[in-house]
C-alpha positions as CSV (number, residue, x, y, z in Angstrom):
1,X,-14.9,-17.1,9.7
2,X,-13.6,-21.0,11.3
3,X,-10.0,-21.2,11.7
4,X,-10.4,-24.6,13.8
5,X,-11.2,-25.4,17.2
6,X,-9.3,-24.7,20.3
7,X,-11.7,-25.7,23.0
8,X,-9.5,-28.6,24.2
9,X,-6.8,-26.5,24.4
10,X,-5.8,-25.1,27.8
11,X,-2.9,-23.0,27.5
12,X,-1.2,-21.9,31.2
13,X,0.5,-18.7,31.7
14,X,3.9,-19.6,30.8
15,X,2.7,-21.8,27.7
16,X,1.3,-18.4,27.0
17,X,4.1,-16.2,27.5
18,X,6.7,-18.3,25.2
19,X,3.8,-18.2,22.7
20,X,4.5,-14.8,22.9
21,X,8.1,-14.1,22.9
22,X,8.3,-16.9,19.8
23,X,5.5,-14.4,17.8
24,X,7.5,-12.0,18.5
25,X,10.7,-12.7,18.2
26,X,10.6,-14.2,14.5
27,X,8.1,-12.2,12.9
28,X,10.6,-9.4,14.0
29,X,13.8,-11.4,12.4
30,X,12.2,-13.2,9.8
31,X,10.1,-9.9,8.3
32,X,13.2,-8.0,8.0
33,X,12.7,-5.7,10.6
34,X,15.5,-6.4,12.8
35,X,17.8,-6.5,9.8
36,X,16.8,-3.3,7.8
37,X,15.2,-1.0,10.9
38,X,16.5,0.3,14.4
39,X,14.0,-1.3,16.7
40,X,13.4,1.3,19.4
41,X,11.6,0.1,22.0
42,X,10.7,1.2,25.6
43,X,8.3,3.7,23.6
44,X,5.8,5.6,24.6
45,X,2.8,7.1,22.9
46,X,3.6,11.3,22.2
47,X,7.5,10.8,22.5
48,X,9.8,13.3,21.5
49,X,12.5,12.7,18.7
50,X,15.5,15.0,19.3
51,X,17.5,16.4,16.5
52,X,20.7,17.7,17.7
53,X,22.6,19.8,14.9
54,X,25.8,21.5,14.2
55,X,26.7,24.5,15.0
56,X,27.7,27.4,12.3
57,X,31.2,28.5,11.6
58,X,33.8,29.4,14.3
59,X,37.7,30.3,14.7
60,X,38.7,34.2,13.6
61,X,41.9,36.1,13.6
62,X,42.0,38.2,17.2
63,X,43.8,41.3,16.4
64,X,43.4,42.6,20.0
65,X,41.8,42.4,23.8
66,X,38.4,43.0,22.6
67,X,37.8,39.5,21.2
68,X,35.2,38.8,18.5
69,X,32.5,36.8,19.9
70,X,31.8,33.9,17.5
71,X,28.0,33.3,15.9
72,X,27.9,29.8,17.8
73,X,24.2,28.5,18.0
74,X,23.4,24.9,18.3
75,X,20.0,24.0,16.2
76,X,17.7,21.7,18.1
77,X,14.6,20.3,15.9
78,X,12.0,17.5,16.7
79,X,9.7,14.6,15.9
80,X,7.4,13.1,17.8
81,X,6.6,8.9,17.8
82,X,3.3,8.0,17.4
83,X,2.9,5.0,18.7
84,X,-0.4,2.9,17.9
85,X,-2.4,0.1,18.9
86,X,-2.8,-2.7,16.4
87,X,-5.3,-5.4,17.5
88,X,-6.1,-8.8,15.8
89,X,-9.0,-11.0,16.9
90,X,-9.4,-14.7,15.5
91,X,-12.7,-16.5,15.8
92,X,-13.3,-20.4,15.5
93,X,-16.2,-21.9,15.8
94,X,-16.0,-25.6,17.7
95,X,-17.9,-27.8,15.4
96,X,-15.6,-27.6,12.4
97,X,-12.8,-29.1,14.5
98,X,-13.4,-32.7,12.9
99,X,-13.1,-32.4,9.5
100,X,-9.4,-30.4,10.0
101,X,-7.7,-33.1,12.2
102,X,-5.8,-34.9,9.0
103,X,-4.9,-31.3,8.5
104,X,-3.2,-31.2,11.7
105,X,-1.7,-34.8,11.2
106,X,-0.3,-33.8,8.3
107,X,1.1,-30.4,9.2
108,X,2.7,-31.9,12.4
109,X,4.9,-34.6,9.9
110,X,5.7,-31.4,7.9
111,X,6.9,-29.6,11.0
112,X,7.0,-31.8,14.2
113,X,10.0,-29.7,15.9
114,X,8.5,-26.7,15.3
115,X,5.1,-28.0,16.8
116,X,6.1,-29.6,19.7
117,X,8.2,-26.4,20.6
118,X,4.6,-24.7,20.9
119,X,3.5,-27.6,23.0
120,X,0.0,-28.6,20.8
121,X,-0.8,-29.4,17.1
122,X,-3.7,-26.5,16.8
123,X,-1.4,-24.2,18.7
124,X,1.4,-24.8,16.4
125,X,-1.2,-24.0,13.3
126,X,-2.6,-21.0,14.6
127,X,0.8,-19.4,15.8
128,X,2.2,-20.1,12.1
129,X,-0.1,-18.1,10.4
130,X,-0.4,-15.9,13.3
131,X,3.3,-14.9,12.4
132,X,2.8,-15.0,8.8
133,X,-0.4,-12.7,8.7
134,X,1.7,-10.2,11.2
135,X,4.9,-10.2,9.4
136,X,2.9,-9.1,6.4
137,X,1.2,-6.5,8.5
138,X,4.2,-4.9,9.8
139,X,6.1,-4.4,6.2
140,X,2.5,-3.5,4.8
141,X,2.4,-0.5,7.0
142,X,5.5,0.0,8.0
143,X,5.9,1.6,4.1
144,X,2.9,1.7,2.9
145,X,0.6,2.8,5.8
146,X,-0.9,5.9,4.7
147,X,-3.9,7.7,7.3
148,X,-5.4,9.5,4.9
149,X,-5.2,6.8,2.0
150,X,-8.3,6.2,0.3
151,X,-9.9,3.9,-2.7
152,X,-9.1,4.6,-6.3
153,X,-12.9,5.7,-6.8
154,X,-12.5,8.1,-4.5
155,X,-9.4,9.5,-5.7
156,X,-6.5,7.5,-3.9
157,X,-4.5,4.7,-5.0
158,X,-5.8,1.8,-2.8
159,X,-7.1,-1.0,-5.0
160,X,-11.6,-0.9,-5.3
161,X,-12.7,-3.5,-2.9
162,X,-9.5,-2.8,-0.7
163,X,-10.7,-2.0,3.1
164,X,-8.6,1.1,3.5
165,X,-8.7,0.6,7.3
166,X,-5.7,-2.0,7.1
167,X,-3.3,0.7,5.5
168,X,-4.7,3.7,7.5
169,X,-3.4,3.3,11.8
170,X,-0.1,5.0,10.8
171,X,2.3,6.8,8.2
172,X,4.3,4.5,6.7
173,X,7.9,5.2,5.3
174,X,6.6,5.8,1.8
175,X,4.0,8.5,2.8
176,X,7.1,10.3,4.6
177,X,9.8,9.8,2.4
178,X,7.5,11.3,-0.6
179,X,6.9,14.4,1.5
180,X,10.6,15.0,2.9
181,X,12.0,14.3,-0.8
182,X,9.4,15.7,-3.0
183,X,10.3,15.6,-6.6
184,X,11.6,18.9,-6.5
185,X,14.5,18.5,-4.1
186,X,18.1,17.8,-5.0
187,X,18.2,14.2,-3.7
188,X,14.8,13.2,-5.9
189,X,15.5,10.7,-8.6
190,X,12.8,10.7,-11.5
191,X,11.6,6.8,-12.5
192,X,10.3,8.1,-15.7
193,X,8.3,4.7,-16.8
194,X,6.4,5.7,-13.4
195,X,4.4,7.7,-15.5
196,X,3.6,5.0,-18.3
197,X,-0.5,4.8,-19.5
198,X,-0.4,1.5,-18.8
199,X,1.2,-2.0,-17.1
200,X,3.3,-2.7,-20.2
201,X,4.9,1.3,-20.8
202,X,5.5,1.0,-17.1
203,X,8.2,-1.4,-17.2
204,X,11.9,0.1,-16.7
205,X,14.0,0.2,-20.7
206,X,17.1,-2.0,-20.9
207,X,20.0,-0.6,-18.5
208,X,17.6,1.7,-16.5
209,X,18.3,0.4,-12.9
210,X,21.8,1.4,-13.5
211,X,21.7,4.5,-14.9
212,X,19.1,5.3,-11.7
213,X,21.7,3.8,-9.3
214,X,24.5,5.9,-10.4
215,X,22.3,9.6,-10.1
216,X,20.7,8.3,-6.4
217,X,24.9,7.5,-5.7
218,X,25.2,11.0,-7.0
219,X,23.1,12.5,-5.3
220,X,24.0,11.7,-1.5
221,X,24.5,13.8,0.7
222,X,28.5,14.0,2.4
223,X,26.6,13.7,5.6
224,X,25.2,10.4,4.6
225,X,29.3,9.4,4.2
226,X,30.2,10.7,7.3
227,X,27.5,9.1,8.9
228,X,29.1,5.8,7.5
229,X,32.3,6.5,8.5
230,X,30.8,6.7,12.3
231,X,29.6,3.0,11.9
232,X,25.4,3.7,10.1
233,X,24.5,1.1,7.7
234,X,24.1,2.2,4.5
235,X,21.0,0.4,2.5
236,X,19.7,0.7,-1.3
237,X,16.1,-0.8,-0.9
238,X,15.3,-2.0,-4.6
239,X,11.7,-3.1,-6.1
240,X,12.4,-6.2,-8.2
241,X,11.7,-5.0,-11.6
242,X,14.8,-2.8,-10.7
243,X,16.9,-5.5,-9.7
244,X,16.3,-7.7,-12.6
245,X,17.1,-4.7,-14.5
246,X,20.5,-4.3,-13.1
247,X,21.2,-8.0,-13.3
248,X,20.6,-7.7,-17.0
249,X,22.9,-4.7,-17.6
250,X,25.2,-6.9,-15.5
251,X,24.9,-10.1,-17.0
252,X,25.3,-8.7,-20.8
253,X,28.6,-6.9,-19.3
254,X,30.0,-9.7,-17.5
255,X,28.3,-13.4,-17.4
256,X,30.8,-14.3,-14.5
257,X,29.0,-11.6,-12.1
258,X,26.3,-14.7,-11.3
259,X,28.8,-17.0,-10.1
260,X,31.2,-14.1,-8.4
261,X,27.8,-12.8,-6.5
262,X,26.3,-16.0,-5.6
263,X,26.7,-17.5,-2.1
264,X,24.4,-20.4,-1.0
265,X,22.1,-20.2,-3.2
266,X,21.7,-16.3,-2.0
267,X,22.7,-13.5,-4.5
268,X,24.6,-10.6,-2.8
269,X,24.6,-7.4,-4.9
270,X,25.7,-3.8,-4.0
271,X,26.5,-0.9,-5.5
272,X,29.6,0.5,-4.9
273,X,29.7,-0.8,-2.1
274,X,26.0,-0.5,-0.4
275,X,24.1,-3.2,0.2
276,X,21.5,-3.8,-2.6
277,X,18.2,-5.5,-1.0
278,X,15.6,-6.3,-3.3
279,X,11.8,-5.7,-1.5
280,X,9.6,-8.6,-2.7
281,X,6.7,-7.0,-0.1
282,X,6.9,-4.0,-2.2
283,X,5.8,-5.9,-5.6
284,X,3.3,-7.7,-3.7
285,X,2.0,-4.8,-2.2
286,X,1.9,-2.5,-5.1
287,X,0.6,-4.8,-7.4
288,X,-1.8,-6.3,-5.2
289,X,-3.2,-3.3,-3.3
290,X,-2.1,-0.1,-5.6
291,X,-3.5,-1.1,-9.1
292,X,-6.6,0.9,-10.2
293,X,-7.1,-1.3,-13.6
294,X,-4.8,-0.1,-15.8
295,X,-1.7,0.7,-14.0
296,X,0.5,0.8,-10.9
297,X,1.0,3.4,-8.3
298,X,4.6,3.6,-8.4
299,X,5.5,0.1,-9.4
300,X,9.7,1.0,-9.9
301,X,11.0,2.3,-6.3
302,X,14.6,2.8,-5.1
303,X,15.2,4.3,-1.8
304,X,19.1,4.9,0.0
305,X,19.2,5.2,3.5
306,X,20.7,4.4,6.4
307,X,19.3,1.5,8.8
308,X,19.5,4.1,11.4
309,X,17.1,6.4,9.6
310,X,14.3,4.2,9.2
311,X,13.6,3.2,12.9
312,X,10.6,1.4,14.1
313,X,9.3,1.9,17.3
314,X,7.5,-0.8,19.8
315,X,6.4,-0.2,23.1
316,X,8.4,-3.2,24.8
317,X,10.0,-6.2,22.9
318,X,7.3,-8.4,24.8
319,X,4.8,-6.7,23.0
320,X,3.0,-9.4,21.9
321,X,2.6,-10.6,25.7
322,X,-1.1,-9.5,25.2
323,X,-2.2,-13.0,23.3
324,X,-4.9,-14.7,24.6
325,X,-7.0,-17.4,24.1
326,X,-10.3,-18.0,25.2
327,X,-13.9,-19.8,24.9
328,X,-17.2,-18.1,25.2
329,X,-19.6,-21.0,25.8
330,X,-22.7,-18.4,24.9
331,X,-20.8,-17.9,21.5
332,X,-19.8,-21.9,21.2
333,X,-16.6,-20.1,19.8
334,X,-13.1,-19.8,20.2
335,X,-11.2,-16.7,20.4
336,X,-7.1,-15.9,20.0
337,X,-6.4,-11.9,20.5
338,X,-3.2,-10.0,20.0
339,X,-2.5,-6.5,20.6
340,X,0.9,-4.5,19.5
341,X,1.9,-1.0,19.6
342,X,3.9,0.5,16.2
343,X,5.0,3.3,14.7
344,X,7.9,4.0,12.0
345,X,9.5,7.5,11.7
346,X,12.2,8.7,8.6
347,X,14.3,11.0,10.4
348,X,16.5,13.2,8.5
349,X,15.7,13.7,4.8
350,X,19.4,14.3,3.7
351,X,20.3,10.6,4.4
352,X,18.0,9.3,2.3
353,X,18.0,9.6,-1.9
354,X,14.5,8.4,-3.3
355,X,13.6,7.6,-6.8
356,X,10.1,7.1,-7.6
């Protein structure tokens, strides 16, 4: 497939290092990771997650010189990180360069300090989307990866015509979450219009968000407080059908709440008191990828958790230092490749309540 040609581009080792750190460092800010994940870098492939817990109960009346030996026994569990390696190749070939060069006149009026940052008009181009396409990546599987996902046809949820292979390198947040808070345990909120026969009985009933707010809130654990009181950020990650449910409820309670909750054009919600963020990427991604013709998979999600919960892992924060760009005259092609290790882990099911 063309992208455009970068044969006249020569890019030296520091042009392609700040390449690097730029890709890097905003797709990181700008996707959200930075602000809703622990970024652990420094991580190795197989590395072990330590659990350290607390110990049983202790202090007893000593009645005399043969003193009672408490039952004191420090549990130790584990997780591992398992770090994979994403790769993305981009291909142009040469002779479609001409008929793009008013595209790149154009794009360098829309953006000229951004472009002459990069140092080139084509480099500019490619490293836009470049960011883009791995910002999408990283939030795609980040929640949604799933290794064993699989095609509606053939019994999963991934959309016919889908290539599984872009949701399948690691298991996301969702895939975890649904296994460490099955809809069984005590912190499990049901989203009854999940179950809906179609698009239309799958949309939340007037006042639903809140009433699902208030029995997640409910249904914290007091570790997930004390945890707060010892400086974790607390996080109520929201699809938007949710949110625009809650605003509802709001606005037919209140019609000041817009103007009291409005920033800079930004609306700040919580719930008492935790941060409300509203998931965008999770809409796309359901209704784009998890549709099987006549519903959703899931379409209304609510997960509370801490920041601290939720890590991501990298190997190094250069870890886009791998970009390249190169010409292979037998080819008369171009090529830009980027490599990046990644992995996501949810750590302790007690600090998180789902509804689903």
């Amino acid at each position: 497939m063309a992208l455009f040609d970068l044969s006249g581009l020569t890019m030296n080792p520091s042009e392609v290092d700040d390449v690097s750190k730029s890709v890097f460092e905003l797709v990181i800010e700008e996707s959200g990771l930075a602000e809703h994940h622990e970024i652990e870098t420094g991580v190795v492939r197989k590395t072990q997650i330590a659990f350290i817990g607390n110990p049983g109960l202790v202090g007893k009346v000593q009645t005399d010189c043969d003193r009672k030996i408490d039952d004191f026994n420090i549990p130790i569990t584990q997780k591992y990180w398992e770090l994979v390696t994403l790769g993305i190749r981009l291909k142009h070939c040469a002779t479609d360069v001409n008929a793009l060069l008013k595209l790149f006149k154009k794009a360098s009026r829309m953006n000229p300090d951004f472009y002459d940052r990069i140092g080139s008009q084509e480099l500019g181009l490619v490293v836009s989307k470049l960011e883009q396409a791995i910002k999408q990546m990283l939030n795609r599987l980040v929640w949604f990866g799933d290794t064993a996902a699989s095609n509606v046809s053939k019994g999963g949820s991934i959309k016919n015509g889908i290539d599984i292979a872009y949701f399948t390198p690691i298991d996301g947040l969702f895939k975890q979450i649904f296994a460490d808070v099955p809809t069984t345990a005590s912190n499990y909120v049901k989203i009854s219009e999940n179950d809906g026969a179609s698009y239309t009985t799958q949309e939340l009933a007037d006042d639903k968000a809140l009433t699902i707010f208030r029995k997640m809130h409910n249904a914290t654990d007091a570790r997930f407080y004390q945890a707060i009181s010892g400086g974790a950020q607390p996080k109520l990650f929201v699809t938007r059908e949710l949110m625009q449910n809650y605003w509802n409820t709001l606005e037919n309670k209140s019609l000041n709440f817009s103007l009291a909750e409005t920033t800079d054009g930004t609306t700040k919600m919580s719930y008492r008191g935790i941060p409300i963020i509203v998931r965008y990427d999770w809409d796309e991604n359901i209704r784009s990828y998890q549709d099987n013709g006549s519903t959703f998979n899931l379409p209304n999600r609510a997960i509370l958790t801490l920041k601290e919960n939720i890590p991501v892992a990298t190997l190094s924060e250069s870890d886009l230092d791998t970009v390249t760009s190169f010409y292979v005259q037998k080819d008369k092609a171009n090529y830009m490749d980027v490599d990046m290790n990644l992995d996501t882990k949810h750590l302790l099911e007690y600090f998180t309540v789902a509804a689903y």
